[in-house]
PyMOL CGO cylinders between C-alpha atoms (Angstrom):
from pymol import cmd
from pymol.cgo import CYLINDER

trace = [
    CYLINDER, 11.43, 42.55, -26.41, 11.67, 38.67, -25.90, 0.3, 1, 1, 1, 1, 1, 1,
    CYLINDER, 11.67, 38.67, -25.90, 14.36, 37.15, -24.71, 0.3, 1, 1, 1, 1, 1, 1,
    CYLINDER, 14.36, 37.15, -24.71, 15.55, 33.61, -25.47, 0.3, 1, 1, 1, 1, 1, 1,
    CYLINDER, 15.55, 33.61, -25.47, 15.97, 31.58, -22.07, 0.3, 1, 1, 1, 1, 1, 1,
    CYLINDER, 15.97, 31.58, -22.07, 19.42, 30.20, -21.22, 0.3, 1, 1, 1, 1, 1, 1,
    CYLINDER, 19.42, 30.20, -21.22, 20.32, 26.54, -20.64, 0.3, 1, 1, 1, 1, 1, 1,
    CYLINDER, 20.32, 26.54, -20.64, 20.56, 27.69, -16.99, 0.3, 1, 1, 1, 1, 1, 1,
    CYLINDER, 20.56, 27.69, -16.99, 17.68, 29.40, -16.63, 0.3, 1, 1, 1, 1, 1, 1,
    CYLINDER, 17.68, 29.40, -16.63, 15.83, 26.24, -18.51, 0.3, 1, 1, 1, 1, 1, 1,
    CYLINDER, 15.83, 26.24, -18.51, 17.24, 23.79, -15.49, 0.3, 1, 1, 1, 1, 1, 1,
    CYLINDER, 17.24, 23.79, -15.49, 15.88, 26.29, -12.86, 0.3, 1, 1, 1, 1, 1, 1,
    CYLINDER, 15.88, 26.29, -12.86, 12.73, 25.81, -14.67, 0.3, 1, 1, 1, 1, 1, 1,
    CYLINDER, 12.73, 25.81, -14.67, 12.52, 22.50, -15.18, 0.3, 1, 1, 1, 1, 1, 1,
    CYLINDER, 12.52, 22.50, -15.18, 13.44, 21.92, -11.00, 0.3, 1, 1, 1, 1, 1, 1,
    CYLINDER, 13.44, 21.92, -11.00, 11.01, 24.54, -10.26, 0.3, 1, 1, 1, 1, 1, 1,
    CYLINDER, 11.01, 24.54, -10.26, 8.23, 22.26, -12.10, 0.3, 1, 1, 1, 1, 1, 1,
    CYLINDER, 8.23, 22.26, -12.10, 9.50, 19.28, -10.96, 0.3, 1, 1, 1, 1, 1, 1,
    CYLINDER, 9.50, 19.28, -10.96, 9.34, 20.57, -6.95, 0.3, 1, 1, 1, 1, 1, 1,
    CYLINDER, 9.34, 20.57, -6.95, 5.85, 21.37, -7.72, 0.3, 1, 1, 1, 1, 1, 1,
    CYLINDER, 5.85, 21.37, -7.72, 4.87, 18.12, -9.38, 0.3, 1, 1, 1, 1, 1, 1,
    CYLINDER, 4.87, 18.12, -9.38, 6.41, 16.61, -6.29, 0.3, 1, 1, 1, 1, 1, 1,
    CYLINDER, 6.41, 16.61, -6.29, 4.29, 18.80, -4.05, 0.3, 1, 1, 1, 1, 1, 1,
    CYLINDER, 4.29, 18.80, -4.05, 0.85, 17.85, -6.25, 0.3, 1, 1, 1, 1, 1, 1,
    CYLINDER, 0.85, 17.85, -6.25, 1.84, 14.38, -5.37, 0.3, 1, 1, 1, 1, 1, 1,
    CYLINDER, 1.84, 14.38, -5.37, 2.10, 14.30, -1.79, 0.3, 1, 1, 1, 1, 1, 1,
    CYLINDER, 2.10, 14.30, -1.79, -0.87, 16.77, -1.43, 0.3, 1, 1, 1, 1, 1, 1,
    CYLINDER, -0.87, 16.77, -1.43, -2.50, 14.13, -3.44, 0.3, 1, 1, 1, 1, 1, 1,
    CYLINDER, -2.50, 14.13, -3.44, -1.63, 11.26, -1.16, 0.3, 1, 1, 1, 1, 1, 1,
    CYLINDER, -1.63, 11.26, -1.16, -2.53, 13.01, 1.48, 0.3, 1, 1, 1, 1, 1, 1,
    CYLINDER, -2.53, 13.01, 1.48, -5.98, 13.52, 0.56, 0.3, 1, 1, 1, 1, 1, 1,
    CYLINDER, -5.98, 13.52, 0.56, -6.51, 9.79, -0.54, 0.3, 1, 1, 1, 1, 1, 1,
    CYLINDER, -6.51, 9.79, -0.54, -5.22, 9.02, 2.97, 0.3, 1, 1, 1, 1, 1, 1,
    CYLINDER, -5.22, 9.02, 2.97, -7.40, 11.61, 4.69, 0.3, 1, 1, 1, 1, 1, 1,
    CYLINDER, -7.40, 11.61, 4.69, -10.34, 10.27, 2.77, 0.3, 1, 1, 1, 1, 1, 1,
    CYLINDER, -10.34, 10.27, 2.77, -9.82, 6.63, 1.66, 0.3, 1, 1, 1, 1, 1, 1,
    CYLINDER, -9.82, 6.63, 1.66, -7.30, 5.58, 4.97, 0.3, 1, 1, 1, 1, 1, 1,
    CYLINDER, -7.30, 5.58, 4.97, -9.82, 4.22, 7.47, 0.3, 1, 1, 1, 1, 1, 1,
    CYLINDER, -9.82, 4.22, 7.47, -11.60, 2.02, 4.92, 0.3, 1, 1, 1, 1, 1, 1,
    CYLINDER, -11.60, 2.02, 4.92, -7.71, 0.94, 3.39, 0.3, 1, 1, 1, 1, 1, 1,
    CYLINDER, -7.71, 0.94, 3.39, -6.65, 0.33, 6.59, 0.3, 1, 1, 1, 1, 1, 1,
    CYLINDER, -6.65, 0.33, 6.59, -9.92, -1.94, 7.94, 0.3, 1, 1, 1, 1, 1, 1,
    CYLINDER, -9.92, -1.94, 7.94, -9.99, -3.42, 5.02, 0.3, 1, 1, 1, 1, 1, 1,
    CYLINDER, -9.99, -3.42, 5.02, -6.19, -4.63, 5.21, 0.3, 1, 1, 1, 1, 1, 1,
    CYLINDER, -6.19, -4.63, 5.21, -7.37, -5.78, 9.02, 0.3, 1, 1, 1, 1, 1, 1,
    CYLINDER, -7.37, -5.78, 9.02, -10.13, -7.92, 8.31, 0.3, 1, 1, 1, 1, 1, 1,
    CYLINDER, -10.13, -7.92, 8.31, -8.20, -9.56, 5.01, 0.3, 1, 1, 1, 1, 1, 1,
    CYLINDER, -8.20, -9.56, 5.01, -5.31, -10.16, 7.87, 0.3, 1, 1, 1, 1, 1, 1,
    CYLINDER, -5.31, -10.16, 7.87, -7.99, -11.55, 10.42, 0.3, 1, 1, 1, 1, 1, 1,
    CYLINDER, -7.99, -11.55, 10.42, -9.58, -13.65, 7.48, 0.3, 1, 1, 1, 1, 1, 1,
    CYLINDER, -9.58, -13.65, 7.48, -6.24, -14.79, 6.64, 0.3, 1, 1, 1, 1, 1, 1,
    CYLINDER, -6.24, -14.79, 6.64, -5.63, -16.27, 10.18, 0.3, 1, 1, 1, 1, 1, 1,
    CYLINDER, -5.63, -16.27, 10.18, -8.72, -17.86, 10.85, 0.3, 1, 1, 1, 1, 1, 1,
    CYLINDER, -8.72, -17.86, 10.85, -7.99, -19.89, 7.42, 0.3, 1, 1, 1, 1, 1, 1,
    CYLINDER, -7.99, -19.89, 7.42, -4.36, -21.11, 8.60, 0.3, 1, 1, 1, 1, 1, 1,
    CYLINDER, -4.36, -21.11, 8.60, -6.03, -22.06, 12.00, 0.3, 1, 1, 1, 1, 1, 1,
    CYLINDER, -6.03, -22.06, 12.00, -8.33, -23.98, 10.17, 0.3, 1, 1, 1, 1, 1, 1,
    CYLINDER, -8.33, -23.98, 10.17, -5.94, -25.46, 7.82, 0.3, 1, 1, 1, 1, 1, 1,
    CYLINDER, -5.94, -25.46, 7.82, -4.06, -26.39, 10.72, 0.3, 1, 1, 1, 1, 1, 1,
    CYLINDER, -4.06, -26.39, 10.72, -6.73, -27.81, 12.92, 0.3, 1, 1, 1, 1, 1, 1,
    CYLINDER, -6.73, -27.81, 12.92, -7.62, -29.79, 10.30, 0.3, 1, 1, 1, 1, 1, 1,
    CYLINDER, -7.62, -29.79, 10.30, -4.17, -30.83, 9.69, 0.3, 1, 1, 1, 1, 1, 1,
    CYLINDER, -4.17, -30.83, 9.69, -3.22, -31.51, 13.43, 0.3, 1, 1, 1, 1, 1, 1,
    CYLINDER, -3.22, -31.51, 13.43, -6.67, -33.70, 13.15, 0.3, 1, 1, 1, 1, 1, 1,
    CYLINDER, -6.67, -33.70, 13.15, -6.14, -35.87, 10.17, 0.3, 1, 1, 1, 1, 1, 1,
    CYLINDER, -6.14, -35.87, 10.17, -2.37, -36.60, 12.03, 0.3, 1, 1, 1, 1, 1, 1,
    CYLINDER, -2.37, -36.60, 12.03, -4.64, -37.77, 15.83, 0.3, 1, 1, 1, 1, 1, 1,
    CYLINDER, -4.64, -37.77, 15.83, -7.38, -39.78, 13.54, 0.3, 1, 1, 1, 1, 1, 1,
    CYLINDER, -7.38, -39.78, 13.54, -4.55, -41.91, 11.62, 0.3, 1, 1, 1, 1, 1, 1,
    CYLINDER, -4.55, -41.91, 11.62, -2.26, -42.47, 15.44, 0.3, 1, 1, 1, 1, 1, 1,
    CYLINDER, -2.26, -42.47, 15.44, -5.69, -43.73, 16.98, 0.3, 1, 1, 1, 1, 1, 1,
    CYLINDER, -5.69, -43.73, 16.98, -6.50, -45.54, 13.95, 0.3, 1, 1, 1, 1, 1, 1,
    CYLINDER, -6.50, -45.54, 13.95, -3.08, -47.36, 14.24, 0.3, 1, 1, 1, 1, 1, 1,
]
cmd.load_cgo(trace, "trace")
């Protein structure tokens, strides 16, 4: 015989899922990590490095154009 599910036994149900769609998740995100992290993670490095080599230029060039026009004074 079938019996109807309460609205208590629904919420229990609907956590339940919910603790296991929260557990897919992070098992998820750790396998990304465990597979994908080095590359991310060197990837974010060199875009950092690449990043800093550009605002050293900028400001060389900067600091340069400032020393040409005092000497050409």
């Amino acid at each position: 015989m079938i019996q109807a599910i309460t609205e208590g036994q629904s919420s229990a149900l609907g956590g339940f899922y919910l603790l296991v769609l929260l557990g897919l998740f992070i098992g998820v995100c750790v396998l990304v990590n465990r597979f994908f992290g080095d590359r991310i993670r060197y990837n974010q490095r060199r875009r950092q490095v690449e990043r800093q080599l550009n605002d050293y230029e900028v400001n060389s060039s900067i600091v340069d154009d400032i020393l040409r026009d005092r000497r050409s004074r």
